[in-house]
DSSP file (Angstrom, degrees, kcal/mol; ACC not computed):
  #  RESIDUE AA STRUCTURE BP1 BP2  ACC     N-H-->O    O-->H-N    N-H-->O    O-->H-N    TCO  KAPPA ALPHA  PHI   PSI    X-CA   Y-CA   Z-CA
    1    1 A X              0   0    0      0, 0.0     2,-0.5     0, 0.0    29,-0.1   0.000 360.0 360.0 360.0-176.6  -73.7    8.2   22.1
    2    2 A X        -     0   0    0     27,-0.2     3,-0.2     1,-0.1     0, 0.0  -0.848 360.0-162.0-117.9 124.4  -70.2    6.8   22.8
    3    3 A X  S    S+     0   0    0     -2,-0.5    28,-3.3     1,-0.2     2,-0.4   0.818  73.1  20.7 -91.7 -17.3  -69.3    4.2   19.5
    4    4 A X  E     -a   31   0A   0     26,-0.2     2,-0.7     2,-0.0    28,-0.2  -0.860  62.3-166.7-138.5 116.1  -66.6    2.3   21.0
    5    5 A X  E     -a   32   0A   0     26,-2.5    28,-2.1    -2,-0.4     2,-0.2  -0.716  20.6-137.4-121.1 117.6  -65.7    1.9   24.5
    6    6 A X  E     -a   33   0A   0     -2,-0.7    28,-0.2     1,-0.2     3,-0.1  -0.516  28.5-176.0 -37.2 131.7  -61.8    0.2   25.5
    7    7 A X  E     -     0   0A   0     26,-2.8    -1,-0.2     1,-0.3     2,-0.2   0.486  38.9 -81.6-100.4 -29.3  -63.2   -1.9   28.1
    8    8 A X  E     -a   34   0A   0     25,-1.0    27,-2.2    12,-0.1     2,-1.1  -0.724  40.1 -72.8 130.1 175.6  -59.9   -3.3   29.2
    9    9 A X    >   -     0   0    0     25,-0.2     3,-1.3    -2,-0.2     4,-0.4  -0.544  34.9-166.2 -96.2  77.4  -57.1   -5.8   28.7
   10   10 A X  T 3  S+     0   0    0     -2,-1.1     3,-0.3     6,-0.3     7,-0.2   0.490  76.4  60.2 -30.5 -18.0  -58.4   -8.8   29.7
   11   11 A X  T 3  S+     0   0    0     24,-0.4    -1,-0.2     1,-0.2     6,-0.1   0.811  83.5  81.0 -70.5 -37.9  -54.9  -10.8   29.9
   12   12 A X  S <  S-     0   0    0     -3,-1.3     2,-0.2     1,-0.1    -1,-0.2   0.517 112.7 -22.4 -64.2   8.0  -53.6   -8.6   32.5
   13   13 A X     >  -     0   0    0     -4,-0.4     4,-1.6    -3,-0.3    -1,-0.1  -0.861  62.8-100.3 167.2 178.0  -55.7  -10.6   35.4
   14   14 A X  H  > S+     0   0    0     -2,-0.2     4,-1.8     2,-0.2    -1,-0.2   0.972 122.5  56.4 -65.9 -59.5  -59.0  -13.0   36.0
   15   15 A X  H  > S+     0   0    0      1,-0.3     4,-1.0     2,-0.2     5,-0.3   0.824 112.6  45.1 -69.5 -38.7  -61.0   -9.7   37.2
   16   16 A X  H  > S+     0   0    0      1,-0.2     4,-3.6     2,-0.2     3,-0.4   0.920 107.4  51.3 -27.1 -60.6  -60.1   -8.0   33.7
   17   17 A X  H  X S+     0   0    0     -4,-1.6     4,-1.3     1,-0.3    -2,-0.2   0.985 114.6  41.3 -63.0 -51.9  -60.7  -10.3   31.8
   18   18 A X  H  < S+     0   0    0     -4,-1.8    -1,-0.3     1,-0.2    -2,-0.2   0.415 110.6  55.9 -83.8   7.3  -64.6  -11.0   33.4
   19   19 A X  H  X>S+     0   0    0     -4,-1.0     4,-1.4    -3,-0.4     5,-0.8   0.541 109.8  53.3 -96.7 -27.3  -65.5   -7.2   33.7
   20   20 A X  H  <5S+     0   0    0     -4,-3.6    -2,-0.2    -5,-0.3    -3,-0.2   0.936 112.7  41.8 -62.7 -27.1  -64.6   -7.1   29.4
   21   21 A X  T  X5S+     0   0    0     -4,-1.3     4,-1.6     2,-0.2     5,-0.2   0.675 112.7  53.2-110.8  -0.4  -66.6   -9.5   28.8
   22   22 A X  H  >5S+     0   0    0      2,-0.1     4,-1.4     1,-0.1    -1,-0.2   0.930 115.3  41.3 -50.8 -29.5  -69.5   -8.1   31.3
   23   23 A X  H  X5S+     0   0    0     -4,-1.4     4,-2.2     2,-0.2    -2,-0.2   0.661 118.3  50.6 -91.4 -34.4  -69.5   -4.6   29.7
   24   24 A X  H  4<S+     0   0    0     -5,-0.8    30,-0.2     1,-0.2    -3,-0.2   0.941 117.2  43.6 -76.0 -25.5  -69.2   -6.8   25.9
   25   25 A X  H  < S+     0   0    0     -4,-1.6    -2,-0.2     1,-0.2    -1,-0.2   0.979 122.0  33.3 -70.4 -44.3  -72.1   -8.8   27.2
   26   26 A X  H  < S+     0   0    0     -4,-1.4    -1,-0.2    -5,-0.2    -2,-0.2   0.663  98.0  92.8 -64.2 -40.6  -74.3   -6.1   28.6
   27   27 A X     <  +     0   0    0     -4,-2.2     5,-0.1     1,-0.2     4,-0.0  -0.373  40.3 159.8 -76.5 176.6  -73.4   -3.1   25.9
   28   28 A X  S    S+     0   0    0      3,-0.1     2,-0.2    25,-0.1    -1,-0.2   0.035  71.2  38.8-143.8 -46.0  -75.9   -3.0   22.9
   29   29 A X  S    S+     0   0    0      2,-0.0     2,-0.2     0, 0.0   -27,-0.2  -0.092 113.0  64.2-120.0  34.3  -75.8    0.4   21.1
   30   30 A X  S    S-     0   0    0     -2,-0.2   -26,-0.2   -29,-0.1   -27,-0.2  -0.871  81.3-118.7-165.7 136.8  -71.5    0.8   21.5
   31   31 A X  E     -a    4   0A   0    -28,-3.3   -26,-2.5    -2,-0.2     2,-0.3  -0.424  32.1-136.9 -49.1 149.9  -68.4   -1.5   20.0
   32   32 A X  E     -a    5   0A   0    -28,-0.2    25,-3.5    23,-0.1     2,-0.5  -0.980  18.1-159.0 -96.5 140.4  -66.5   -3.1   22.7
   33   33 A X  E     -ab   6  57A   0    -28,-2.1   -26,-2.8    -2,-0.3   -25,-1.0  -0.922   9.1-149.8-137.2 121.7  -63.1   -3.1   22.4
   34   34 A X  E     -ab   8  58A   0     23,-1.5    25,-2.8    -2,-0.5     2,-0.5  -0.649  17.4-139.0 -64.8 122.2  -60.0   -5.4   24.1
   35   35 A X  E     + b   0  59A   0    -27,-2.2   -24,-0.4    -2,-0.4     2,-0.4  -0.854  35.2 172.8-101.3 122.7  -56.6   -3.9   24.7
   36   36 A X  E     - b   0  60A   0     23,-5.9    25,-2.2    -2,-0.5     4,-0.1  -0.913  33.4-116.3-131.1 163.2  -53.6   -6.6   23.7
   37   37 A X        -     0   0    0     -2,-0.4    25,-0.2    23,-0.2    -1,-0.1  -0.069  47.0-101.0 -51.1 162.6  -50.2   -7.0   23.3
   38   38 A X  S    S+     0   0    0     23,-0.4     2,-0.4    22,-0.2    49,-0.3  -0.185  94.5 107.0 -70.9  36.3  -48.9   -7.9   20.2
   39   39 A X  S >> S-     0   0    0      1,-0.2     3,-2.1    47,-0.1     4,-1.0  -0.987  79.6-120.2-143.6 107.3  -48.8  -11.9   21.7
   40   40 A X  H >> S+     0   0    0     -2,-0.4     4,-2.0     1,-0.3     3,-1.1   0.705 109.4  51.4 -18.9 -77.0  -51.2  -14.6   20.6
   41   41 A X  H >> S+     0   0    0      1,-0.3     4,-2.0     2,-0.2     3,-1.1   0.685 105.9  48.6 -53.0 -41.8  -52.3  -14.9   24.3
   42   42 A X  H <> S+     0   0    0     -3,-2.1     4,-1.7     1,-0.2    -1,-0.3   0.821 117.2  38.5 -76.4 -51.7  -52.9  -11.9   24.9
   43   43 A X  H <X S+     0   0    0     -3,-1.1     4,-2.0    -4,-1.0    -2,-0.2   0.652 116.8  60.4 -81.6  -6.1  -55.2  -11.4   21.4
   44   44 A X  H <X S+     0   0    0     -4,-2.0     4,-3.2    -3,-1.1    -2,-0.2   0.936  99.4  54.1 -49.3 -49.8  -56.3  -15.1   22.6
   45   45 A X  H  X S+     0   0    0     -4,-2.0     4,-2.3    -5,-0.3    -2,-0.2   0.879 113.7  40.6 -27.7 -60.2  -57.5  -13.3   25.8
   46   46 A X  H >X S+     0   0    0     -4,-1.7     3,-1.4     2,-0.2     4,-0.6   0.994 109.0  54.0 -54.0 -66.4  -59.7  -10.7   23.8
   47   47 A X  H >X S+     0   0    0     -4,-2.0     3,-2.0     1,-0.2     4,-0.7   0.759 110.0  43.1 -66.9 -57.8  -61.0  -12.5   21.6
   48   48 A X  H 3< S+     0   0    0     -4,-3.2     4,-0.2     1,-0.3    -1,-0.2   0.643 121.8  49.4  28.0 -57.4  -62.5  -15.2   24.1
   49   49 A X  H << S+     0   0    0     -4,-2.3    -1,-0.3    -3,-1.4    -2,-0.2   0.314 114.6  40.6 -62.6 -17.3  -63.6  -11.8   26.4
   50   50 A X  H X< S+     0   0    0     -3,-2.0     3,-1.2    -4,-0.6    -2,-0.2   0.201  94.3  91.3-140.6 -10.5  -65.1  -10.0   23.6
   51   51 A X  T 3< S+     0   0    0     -4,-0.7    -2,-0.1    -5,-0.4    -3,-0.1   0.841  78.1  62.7 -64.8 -22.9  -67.0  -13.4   22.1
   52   52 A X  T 3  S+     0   0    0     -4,-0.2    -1,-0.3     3,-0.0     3,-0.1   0.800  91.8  85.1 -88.9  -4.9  -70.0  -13.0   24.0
   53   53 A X  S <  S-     0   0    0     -3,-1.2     3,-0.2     1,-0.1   -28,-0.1  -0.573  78.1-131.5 -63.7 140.5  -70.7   -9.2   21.9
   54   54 A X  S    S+     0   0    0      1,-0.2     2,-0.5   -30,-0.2    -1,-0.1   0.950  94.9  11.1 -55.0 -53.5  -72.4   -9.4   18.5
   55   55 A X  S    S+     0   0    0     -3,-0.1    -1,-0.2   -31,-0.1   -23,-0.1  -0.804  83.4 178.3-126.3  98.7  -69.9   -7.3   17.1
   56   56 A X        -     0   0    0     -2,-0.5     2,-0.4    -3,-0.2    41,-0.3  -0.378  26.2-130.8 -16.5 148.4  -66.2   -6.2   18.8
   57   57 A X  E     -b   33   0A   0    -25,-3.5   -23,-1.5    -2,-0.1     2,-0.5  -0.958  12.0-154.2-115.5 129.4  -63.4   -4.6   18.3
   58   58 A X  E     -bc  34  98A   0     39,-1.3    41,-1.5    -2,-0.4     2,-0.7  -0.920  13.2-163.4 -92.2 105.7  -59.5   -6.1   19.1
   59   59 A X  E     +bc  35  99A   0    -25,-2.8   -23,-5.9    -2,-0.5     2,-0.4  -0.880  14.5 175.4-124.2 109.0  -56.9   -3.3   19.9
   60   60 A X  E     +bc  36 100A   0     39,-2.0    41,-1.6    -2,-0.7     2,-0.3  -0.938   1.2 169.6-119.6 140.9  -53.7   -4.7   19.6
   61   61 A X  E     - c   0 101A   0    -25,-2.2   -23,-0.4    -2,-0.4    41,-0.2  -0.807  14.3-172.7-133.6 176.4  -50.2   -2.7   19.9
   62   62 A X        -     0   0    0     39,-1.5    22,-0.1    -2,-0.3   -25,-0.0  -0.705  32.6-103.3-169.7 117.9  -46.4   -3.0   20.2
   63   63 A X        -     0   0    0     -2,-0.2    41,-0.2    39,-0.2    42,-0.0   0.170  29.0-179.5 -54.5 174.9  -43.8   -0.6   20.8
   64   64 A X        +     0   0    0     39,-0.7    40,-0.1    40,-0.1     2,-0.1   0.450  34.8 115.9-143.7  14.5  -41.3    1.0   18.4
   65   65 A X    >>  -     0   0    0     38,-0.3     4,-2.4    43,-0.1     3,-2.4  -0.431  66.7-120.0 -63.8 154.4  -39.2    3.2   19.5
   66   66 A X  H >> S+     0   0    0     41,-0.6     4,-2.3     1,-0.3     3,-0.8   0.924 117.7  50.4 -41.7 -65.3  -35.5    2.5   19.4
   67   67 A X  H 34>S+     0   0    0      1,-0.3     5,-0.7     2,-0.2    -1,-0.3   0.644 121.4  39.4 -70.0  -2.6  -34.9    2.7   23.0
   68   68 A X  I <4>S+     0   0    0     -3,-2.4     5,-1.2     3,-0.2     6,-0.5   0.514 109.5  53.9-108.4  -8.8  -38.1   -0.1   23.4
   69   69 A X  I <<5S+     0   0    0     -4,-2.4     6,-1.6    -3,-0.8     5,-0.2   0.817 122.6  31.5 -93.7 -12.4  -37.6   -2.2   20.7
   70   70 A X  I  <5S+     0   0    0     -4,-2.3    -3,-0.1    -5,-0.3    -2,-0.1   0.751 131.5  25.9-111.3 -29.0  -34.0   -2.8   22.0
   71   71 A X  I   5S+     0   0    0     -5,-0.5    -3,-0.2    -4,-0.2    -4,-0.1   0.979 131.5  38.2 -69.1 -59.2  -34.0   -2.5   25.7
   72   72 A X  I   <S+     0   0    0     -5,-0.7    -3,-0.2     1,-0.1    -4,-0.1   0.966 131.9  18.4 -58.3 -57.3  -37.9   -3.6   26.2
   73   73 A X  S   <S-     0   0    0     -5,-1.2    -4,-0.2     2,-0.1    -3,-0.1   0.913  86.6-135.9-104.6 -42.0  -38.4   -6.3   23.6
   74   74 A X        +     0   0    0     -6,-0.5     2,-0.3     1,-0.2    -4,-0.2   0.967  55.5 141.6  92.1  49.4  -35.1   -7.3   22.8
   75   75 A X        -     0   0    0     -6,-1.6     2,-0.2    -7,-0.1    -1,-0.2  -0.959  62.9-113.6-175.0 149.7  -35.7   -7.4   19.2
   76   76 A X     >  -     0   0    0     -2,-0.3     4,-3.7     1,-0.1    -6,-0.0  -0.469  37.6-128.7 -75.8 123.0  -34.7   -6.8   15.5
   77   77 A X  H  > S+     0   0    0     -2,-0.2     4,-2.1     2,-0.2     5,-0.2   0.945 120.6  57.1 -34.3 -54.1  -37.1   -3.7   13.9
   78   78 A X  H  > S+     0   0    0      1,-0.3     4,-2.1     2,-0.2     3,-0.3   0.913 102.6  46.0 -23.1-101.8  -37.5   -6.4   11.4
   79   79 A X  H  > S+     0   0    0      1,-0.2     4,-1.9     2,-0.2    -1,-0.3   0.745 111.4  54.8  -5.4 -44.7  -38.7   -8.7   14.2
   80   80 A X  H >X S+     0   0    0     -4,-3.7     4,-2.5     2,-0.2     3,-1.1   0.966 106.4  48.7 -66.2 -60.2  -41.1   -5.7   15.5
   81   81 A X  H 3X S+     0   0    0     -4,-2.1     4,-0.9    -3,-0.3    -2,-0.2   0.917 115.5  48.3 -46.8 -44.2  -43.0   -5.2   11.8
   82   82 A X  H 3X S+     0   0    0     -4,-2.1     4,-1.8    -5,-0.2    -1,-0.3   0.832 107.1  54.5 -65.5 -28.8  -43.4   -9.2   11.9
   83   83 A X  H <X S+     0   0    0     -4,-1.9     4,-2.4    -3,-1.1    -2,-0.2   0.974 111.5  48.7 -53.8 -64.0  -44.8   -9.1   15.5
   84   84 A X  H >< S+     0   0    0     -4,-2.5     3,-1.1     2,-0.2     5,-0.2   0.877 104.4  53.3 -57.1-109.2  -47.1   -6.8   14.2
   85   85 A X  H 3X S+     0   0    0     -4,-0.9     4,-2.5     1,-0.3    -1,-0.2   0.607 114.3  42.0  -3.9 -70.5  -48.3   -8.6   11.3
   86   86 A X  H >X S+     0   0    0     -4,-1.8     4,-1.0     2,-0.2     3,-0.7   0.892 107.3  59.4 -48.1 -62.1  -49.1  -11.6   13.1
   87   87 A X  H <X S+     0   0    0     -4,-2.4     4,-2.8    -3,-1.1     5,-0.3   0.835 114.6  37.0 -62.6 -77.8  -50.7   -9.8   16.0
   88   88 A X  H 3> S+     0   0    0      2,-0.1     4,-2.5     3,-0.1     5,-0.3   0.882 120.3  51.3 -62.1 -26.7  -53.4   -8.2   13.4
   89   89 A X  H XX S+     0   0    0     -4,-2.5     3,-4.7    -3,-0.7     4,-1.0   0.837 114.9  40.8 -38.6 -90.9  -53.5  -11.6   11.3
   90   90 A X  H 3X S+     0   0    0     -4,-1.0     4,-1.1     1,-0.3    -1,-0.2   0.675 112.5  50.9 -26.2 -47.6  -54.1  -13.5   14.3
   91   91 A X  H 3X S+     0   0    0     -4,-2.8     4,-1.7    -5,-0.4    -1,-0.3   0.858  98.1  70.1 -74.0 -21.0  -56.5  -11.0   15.7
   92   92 A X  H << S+     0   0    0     -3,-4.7     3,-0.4    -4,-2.5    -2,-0.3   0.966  96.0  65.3 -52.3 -60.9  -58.5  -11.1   11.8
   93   93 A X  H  < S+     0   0    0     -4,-1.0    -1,-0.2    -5,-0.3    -2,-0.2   0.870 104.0  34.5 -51.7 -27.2  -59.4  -14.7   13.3
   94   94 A X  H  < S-     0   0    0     -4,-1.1    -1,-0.3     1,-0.4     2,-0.3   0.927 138.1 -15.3 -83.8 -45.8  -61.6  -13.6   16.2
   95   95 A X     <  -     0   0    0     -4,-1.7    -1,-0.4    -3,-0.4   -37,-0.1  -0.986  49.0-125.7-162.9 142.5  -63.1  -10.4   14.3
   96   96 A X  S    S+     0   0    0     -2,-0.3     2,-1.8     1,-0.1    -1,-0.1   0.740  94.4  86.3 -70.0 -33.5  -62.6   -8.0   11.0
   97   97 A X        +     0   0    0    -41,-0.3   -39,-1.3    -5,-0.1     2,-0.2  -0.532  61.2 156.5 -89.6  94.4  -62.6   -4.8   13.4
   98   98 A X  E     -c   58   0A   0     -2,-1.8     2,-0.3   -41,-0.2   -39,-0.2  -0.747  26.2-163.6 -93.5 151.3  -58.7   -4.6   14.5
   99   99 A X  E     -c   59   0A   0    -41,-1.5   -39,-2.0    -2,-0.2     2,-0.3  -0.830   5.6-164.0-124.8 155.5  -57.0   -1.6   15.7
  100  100 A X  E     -c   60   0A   0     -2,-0.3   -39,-0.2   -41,-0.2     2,-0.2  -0.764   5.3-166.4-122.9 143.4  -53.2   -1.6   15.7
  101  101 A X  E     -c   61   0A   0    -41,-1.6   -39,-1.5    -2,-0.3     2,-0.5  -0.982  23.1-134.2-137.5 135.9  -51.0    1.1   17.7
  102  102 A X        -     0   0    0     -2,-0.2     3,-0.3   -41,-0.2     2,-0.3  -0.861  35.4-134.6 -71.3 116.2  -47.0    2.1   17.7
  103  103 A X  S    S+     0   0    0     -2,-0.5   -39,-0.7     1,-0.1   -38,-0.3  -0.671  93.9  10.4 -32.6 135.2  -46.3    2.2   21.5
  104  104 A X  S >  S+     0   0    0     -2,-0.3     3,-1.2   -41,-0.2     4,-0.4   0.861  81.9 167.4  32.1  68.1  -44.5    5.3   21.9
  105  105 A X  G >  S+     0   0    0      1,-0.4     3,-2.4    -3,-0.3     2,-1.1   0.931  72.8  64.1 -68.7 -34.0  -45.2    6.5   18.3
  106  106 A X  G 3  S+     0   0    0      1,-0.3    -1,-0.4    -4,-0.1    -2,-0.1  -0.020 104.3  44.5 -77.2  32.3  -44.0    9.9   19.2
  107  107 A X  G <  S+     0   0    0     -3,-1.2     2,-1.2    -2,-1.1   -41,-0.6   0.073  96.9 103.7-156.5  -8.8  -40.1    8.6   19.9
  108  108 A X  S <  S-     0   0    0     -3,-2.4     4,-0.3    -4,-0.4   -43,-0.1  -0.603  83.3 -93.4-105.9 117.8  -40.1    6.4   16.7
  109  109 A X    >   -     0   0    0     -2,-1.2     3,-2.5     2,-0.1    -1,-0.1   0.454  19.2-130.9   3.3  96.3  -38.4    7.1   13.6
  110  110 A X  T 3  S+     0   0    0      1,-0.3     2,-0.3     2,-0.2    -1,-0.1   0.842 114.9  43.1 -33.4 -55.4  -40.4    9.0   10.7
  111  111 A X  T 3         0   0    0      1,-0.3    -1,-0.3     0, 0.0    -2,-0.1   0.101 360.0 360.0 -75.5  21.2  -38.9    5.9    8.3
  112  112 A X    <         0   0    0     -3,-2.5    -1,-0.3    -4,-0.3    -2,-0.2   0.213 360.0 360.0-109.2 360.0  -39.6    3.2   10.8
C-alpha cells in the first residue's frame, strides 16, 4: 500500500483546500499530508484541512538558495533558518508528523 499521500496545498485556493480535506477525510489505511509555505497561514491552512484525519502529516518548506533567499524572499539566511524554525514549531501545534524541505536544495550551499 501507498503510506503517505501529498494531497495538496490547501492555501493555494478554496478547491484545494476542500479536495485535502476530502482525500484526509475519506483515506484510512494512508497518512495524509499538506503541502505549505513556511507562513503561519499557509501551515494554518493544513492543519484546519488535514483536522478531519485521525492522524496527518504537515509538509512545510522554504527556499535556500542564494539566488532565492535574496531575489525571491528578500531575506537574511539568518532570517531563512528562523522562518524555518517557526514554520516546524508552529506546524508541532496542529500534529507531531512534520516534514520540512530546502526549496532548491541542490543550488544551496553545503555550509548553509
Amino acid at each position: 500500500g501507498v503510506d503517505i499521500i501529498e494531497a495538496g496545498f490547501p492555501v493555494s485556493s478554496p478547491g484545494d483546500f476542500r479536495s485535502v480535506q476530502m482525500i484526509a477525510k475519506e483515506v484510512k489505511n494512508s497518512i495524509v499530508c499538506g503541502l505549505s509555505r513556511a507562513l503561519p497561514g499557509d501551515i494554518d491552512a493544513c492543519g484546519q484541512a488535514l483536522s478531519v484525519a485521525e492522524q496527518f502529516r504537515i509538509h512545510t518548506f522554504i527556499a535556500t538558495s542564494e539566488i532565492h533567499v535574496g531575489a525571491k524572499l528578500r531575506k537574511s539566511q539568518d532570517e531563512i533558518v528562523d522562518m524555518a524554525v517557526a514554520a516546524v514549531k508552529h506546524a508541532r501545534k496542529y500534529t507531531d508528523d512534520v516534514e520540512f524541505s530546502c526549496e532548491d536544495a541542490g543550488r544551496t550551499h553545503i555550509d548553509y
